[in-house]
N, C-alpha and C positions, 0 to 999 in steps of 0.2 A: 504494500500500500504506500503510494507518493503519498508523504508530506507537503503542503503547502507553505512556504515558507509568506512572512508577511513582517515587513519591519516593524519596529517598536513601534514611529510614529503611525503608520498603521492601524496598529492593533489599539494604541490610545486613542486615536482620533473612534475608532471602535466603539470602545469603552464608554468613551464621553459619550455618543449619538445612545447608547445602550441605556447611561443613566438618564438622561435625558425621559425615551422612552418609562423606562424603570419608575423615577418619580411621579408622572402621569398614569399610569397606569399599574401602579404600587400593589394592590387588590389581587392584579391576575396574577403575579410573581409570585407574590406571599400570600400565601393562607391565613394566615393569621397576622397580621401587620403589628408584630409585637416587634421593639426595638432589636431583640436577638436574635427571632427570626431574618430580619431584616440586613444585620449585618452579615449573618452565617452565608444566605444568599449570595451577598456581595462578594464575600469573600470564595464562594464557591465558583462563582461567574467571574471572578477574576482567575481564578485558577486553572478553571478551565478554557478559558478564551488566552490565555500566557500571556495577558499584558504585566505591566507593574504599577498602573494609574495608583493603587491602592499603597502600595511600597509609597510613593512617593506623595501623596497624601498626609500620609505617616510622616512624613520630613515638615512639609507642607506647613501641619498640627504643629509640633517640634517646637518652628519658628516664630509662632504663635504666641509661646513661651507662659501656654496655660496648666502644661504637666509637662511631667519626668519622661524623657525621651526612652527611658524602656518601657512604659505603657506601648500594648496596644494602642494602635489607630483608634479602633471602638471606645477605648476607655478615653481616650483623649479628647474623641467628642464628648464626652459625658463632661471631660473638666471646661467644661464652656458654660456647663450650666452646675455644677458640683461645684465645691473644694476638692483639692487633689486628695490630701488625707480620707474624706469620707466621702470617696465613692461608693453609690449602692449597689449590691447586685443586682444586676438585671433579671433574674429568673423570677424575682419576686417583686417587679414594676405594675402596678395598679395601671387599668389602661392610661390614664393621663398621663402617669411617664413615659409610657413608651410612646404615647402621641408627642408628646413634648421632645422627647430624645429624638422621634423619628424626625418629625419637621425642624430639629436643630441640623441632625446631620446631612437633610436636604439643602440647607440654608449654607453650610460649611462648605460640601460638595460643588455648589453653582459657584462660589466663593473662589475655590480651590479651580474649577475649569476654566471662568474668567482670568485670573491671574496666570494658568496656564498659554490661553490663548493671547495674553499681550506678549508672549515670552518673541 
């Protein structure tokens, strides 16, 4: 079986029209639009399509300078709307938070492709 070989830019340029897609149409993706559901996806649709939009998101956050750059990406959206110290677990998010985590990391995401596209 050939491989399709496809550049980075590529596959980000990808990635972005994907999130795009992804936040309008959030429901058909995710069953459940819980904020860990939501990242698990991402990170699963990043893994499988071989971009690194996500890796470098992660830097993105970093520079942001709202947590500790060995957080997860996921957890680093949460320090936008947390303290770093008392982060909550997500398994146990009342819908509001994960409505609130979800719409922050849409809001980070457009944030993050914008700044990418002035690049």
């Amino acid at each position: 079986m050939e491989m399709i070989s496809i550049s980075d830019s590529e596959s980000d340029r990808a990635m972005f029209e994907f999130l795009s897609r992804f936040k309008k149409y959030h429901g058909i993706y995710v069953m459940q639009r819980t904020y860990e559901g939501t990242c698990a996806f991402l990170d699963g649709y990043e893994k499988g399509s071989g971009c690194r939009v996500l890796r470098e998101f992660h830097g993105w956050l970093v520079a942001r300078g709202k947590g500790r750059p060995e957080l997860y990406w996921s957890l680093l959206v949460l320090c936008e709307i947390y303290e770093d110290g008392a982060l909550p677990d997500i398994r146990y998010f009342i819908p509001e938070e994960d409505e609130r985590a979800v719409s922050v990391l849409f809001v980070l995401l457009d944030e993050f492709a914008e700044s990418r596209c002035r690049r």
